[in-house]
N, CA and C atoms as an extended XYZ file, in Angstrom:
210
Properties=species:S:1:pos:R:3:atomname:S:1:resname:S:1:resid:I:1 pbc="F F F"
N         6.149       17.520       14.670 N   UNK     1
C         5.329       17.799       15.828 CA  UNK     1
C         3.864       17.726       15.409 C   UNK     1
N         3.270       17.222       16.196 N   UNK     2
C         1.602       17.031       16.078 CA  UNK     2
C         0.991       17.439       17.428 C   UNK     2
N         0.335       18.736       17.114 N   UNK     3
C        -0.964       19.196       18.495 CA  UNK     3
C        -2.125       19.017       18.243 C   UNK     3
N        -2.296       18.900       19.418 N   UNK     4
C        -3.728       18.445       20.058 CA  UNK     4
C        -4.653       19.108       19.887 C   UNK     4
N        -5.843       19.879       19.395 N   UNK     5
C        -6.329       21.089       20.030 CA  UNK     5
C        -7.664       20.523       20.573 C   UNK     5
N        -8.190       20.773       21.321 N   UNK     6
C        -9.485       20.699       22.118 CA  UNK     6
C       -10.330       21.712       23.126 C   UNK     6
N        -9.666       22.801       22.896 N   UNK     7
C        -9.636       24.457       23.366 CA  UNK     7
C       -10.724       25.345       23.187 C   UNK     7
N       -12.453       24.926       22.701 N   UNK     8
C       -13.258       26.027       22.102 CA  UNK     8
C       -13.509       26.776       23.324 C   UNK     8
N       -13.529       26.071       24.494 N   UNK     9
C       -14.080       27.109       26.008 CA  UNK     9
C       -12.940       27.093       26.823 C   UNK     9
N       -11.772       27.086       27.256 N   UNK    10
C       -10.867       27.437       27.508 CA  UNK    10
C       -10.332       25.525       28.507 C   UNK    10
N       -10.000       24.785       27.597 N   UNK    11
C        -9.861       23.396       27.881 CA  UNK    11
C        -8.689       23.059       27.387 C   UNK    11
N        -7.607       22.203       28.313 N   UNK    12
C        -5.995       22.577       27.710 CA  UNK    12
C        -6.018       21.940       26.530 C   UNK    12
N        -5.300       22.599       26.143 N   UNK    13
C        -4.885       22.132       24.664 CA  UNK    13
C        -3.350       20.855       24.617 C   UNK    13
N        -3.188       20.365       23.937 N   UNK    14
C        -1.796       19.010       23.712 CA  UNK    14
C        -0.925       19.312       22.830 C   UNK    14
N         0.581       19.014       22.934 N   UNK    15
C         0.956       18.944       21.977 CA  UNK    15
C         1.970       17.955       22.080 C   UNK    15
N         1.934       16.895       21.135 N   UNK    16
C         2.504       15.337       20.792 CA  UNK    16
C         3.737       15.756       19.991 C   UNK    16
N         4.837       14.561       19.794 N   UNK    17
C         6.034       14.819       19.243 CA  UNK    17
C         5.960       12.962       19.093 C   UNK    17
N         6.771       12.643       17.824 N   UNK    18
C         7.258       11.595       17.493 CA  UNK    18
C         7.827       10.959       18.589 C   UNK    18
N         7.735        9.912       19.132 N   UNK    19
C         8.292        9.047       20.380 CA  UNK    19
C         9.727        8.160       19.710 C   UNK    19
N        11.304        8.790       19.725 N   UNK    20
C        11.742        8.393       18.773 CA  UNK    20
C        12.704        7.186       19.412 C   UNK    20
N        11.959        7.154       20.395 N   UNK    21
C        12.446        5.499       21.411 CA  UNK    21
C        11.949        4.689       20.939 C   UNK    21
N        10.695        4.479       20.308 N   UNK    22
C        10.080        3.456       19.679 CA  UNK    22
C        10.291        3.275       18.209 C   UNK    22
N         9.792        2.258       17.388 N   UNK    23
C        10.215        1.659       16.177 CA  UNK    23
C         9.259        2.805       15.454 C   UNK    23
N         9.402        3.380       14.017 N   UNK    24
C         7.868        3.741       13.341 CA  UNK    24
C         8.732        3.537       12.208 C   UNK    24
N         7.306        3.401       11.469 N   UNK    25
C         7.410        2.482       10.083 CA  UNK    25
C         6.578        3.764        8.789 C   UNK    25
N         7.163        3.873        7.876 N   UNK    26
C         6.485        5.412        7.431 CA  UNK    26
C         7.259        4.723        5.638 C   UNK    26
N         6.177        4.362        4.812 N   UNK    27
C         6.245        3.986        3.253 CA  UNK    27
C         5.539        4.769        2.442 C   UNK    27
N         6.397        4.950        1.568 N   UNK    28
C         5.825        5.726        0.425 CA  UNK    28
C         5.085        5.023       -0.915 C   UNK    28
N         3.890        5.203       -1.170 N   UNK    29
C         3.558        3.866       -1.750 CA  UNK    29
C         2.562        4.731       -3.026 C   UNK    29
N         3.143        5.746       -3.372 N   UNK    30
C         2.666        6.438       -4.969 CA  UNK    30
C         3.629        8.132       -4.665 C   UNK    30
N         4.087        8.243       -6.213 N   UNK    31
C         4.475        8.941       -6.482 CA  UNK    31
C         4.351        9.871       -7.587 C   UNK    31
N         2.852       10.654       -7.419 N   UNK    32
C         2.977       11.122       -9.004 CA  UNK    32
C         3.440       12.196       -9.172 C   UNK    32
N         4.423       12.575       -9.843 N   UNK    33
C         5.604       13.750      -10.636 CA  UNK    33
C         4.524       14.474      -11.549 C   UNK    33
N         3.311       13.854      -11.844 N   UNK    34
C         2.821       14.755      -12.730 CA  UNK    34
C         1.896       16.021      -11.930 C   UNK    34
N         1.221       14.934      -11.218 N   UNK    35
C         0.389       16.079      -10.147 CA  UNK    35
C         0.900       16.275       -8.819 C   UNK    35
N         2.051       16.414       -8.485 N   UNK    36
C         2.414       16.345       -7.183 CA  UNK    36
C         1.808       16.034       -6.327 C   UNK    36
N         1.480       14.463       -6.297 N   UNK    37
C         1.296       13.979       -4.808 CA  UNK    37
C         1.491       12.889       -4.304 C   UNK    37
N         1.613       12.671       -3.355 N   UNK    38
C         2.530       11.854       -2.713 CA  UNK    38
C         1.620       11.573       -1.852 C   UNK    38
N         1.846        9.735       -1.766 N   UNK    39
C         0.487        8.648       -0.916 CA  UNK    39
C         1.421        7.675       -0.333 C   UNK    39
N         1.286        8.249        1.255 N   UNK    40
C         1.887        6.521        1.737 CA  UNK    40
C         1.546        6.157        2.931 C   UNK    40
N         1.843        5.213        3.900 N   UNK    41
C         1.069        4.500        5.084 CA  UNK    41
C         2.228        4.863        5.857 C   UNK    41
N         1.854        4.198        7.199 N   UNK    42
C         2.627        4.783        8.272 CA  UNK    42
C         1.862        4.143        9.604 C   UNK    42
N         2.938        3.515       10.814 N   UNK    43
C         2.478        3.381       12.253 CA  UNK    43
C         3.707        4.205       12.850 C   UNK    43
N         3.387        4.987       14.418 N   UNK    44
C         4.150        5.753       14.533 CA  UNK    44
C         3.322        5.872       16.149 C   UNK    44
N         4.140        6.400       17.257 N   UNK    45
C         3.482        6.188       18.695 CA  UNK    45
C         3.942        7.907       19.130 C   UNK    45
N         2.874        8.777       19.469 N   UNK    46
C         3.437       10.212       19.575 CA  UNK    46
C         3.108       10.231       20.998 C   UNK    46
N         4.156       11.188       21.825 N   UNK    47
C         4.220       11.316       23.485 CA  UNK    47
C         3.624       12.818       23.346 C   UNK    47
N         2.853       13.264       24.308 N   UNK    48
C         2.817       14.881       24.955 CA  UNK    48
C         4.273       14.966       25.242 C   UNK    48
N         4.490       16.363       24.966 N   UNK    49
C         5.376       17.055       25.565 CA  UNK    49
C         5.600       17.344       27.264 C   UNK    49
N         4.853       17.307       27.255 N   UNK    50
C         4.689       17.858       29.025 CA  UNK    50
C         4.416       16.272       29.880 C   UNK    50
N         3.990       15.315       28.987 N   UNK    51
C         3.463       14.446       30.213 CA  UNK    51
C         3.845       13.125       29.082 C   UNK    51
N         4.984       12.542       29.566 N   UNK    52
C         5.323       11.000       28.527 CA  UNK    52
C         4.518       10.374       28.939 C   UNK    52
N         3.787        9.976       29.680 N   UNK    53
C         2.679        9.107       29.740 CA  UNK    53
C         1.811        8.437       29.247 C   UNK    53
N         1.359       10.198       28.588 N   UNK    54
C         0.045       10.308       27.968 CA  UNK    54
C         0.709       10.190       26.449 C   UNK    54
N         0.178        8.910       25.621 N   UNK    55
C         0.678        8.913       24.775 CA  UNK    55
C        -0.520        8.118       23.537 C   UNK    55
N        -0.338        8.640       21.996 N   UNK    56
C        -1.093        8.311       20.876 CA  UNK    56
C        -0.419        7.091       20.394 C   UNK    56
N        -1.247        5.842       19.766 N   UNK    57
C        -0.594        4.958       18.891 CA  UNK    57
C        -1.047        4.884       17.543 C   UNK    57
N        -0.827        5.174       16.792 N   UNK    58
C        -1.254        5.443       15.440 CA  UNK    58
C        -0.836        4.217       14.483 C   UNK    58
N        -1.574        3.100       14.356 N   UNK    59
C        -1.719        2.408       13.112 CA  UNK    59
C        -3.052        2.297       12.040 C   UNK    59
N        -1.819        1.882       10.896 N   UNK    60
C        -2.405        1.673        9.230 CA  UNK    60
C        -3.125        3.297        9.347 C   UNK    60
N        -1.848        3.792        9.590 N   UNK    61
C        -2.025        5.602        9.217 CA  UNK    61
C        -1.575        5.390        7.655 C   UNK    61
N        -2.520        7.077        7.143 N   UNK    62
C        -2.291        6.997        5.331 CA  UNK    62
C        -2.427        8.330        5.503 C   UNK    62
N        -1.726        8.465        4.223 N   UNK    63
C        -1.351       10.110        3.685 CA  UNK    63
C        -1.794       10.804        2.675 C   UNK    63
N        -2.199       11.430        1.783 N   UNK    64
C        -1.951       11.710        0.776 CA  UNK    64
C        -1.383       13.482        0.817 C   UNK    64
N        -0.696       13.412        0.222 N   UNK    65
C        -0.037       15.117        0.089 CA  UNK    65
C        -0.244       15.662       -1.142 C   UNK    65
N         0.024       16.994       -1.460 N   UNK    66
C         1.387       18.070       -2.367 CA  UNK    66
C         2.339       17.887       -1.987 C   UNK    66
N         3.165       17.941       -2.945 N   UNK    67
C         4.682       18.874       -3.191 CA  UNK    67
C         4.344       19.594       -4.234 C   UNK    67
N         5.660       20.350       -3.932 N   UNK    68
C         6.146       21.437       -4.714 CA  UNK    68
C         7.696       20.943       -4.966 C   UNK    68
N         7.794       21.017       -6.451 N   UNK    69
C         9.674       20.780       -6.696 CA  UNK    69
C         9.669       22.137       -6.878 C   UNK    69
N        11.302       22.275       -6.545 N   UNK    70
C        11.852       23.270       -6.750 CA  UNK    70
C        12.891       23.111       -7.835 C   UNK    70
């Protein structure tokens, strides 16, 4: 899940969800075990919850993270 916020004076706020009718494409493209983190690209199309309409298209999205192994 991904929200929206745009709320500092009382202005609705969004909240988007993966559109899992459509294709998305999500690669992992580094993996370091030494410092935990994790780098990869991604296109992916997210709907509001409340209103399919209104919808985000997200390409040549990139990541970089943490993990934690357990």
């Amino acid at each position: 899940m991904f929200e929206y916020w745009f709320d500092s004076i009382g202005l609705q706020n969004k909240t988007y969800i993966i559109d899992t009718l459509k294709p998305q494409y999500f690669e992992i493209t580094k993996l370091d075990t030494i410092g935990n983190i994790v780098s990869g690209i991604f296109d992916l199309k997210l709907v509001e919850i409340d209103d399919k309409k209104d919808t985000i298209q997200i390409t040549n999205g990139r990541f970089d993270g943490k993990y934690w192994q357990r």
